[in-house]
C-alpha positions, -999 to +999 in steps of 0.1 A: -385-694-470-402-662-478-397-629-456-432-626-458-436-664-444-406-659-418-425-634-403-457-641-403-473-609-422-507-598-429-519-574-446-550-555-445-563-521-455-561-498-489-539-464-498-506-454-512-488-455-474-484-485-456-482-486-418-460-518-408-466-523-370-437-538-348-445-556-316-422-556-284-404-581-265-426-613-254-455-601-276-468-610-312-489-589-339-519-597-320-509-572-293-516-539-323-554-553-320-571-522-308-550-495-330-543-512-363-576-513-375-585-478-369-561-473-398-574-493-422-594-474-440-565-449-454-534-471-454-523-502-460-516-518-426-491-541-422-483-567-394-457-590-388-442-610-360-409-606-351-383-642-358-388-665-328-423-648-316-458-654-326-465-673-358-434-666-372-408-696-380-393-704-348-368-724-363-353-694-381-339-677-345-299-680-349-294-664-316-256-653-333-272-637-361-303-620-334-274-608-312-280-572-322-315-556-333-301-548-364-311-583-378-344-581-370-344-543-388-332-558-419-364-584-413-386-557-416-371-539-446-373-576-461-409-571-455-411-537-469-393-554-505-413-581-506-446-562-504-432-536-530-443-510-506-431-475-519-438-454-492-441-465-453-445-454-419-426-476-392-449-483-356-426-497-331-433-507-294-408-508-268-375-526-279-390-523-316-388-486-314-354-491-316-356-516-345-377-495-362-352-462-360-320-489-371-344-497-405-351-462-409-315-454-413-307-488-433-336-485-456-330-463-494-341-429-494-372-417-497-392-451-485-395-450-449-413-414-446-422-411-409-415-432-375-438-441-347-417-448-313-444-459-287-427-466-254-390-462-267-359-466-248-323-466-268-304-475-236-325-488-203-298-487-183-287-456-163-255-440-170-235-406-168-258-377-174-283-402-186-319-420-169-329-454-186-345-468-158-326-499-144-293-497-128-268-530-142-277-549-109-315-547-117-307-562-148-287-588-140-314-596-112-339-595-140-320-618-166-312-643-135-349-649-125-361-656-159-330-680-166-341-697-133-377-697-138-392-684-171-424-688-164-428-675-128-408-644-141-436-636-168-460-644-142-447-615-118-435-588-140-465-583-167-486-567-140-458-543-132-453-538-172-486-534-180-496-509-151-530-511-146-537-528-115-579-519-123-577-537-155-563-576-145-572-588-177-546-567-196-518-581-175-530-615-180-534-615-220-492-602-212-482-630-193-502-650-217-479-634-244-447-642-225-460-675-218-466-686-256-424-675-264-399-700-263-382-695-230-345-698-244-356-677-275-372-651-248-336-654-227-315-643-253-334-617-269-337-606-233-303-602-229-300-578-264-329-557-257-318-548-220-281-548-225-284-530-257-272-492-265-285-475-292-278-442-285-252-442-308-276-450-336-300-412-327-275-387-349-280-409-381-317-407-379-332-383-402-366-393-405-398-372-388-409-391-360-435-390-331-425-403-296-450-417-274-449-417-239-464-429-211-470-406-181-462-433-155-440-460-172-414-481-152-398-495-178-395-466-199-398-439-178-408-397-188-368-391-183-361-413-211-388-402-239-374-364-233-338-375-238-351-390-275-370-356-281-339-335-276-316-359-296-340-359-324-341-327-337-376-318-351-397-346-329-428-345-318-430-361-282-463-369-265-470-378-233-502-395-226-521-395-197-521-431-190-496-457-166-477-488-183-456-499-209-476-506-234-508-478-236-516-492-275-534-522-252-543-495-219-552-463-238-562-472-272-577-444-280-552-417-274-527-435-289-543-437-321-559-397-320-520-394-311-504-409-345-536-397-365-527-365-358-489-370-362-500-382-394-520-353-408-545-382-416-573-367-433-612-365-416-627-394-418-659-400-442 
């Protein structure tokens, strides 16, 4: 099986960067829809689903070698290999933020050249001196319901994830999404995205990177986007004027002006 097979990859667009797009937890490729191809014409653009979502092979999930994110890093540099892409830029939603910033550091010099964090949280639980979001009982409450009913779970929470009461459709195409994951696969990865700690990982990041933020965002919330901007020295943080967890699907538009401009993307012809 080929890394580019494992994970499902496409591959659209034309220039000497690539921009490989990672998707969060419960969602596939399909959620970068509405920011991907705004790219295309000045970059490769690159999309893959993560190893037990999506298209990718389901039967490749070894939940002891997918019980840290840094597996699923080492999936995307795979990618980056076996594209021979020289020179990329890393998009990561959500728990992929994280993924993306553990390839960074993993990845040889010179290759991964910038990082885009939408929606990032290295820690979402609270702890001294630090607000992720979720104290440990919220999480175990969370991890409980979906162990005793998956479905109903996804059913409940992608409205409060997405945000956007206005817009029922969005919150739909998310349950959907969480709908379409195996439920034991979606368990366990569960488990390592909201248990997970990757503060540790911040000091060994060296790469440029641009940290998007939502204004209103219970999963992620404002607190935890600042707390990245300070412990990455020479970020860019932007907050944009939107609600949710996931503004590439609620605020297209922003989101890419944001990473164009993060970029230095040249005017379009």
């Amino acid at each position: 099986m080929t890394a580019l097979t494992r994970n499902n990859v496409s591959v659209t667009g034309t220039g000497e960067v690539a921009l490989v797009f990672i998707h969060g937890f419960g969602c596939d490729q399909r959620m970068w829809r509405l920011v991907a191809p705004a790219f295309e014409d000045r970059y490769r653009v690159v999309l893959l689903d993560l190893v037990g979502a999506g298209g990718s092979e389901v039967g490749a999930y070894d939940p002891a070698r997918y019980a840290a994110l840094q597996a699923h890093a080492d999936d995307v540099l795979a990618v980056v290999r076996a594209l021979a892409l020289p020179r990329v830029v890393l998009v990561g939603h959500s728990v992929s933020a994280m993924i993306a910033v553990l390839a960074a550091i993993a990845a040889p010099a010179g290759i991964v050249e910038r990082l885009v964090l939408v929606a990032p949280s290295p820690r979402y639980l609270n702890d001294a001196g630090y607000v992720g979001g979720f104290e440990r009982v919220d999480i175990e409450e969370l991890l409980e319901a979906m162990d005793a009913n998956y479905l109903g779970w996804s059913g409940a929470m992608a409205p409060v994830i997405m945000g956007h009461p206005e817009q029922p459709a969005l919150a739909q195409e998310l349950t959907d999404s969480f709908c379409r994951t195996d439920p034991a696969i979606a368990r366990h990865f569960a488990r390592v995205t909201f248990l997970g700690d990757n503060r540790g990982d911040l000091p060994r990041l060296h790469t440029p990177t641009l940290i998007l933020q939502s204004a209103h965002d219970v999963i992620a919330p404002l607190p935890v986007g600042q707390y990245l901007h300070r412990q990455l020295p020479g970020s860019e943080l932007v907050v944009l004027d939107t609600s949710g967890h996931c503004p590439h699907l609620s605020a297209p538009a922003p989101t890419i002006a944001a990473i164009d401009h993060f970029l230095g993307a040249a005017p379009r012809p």
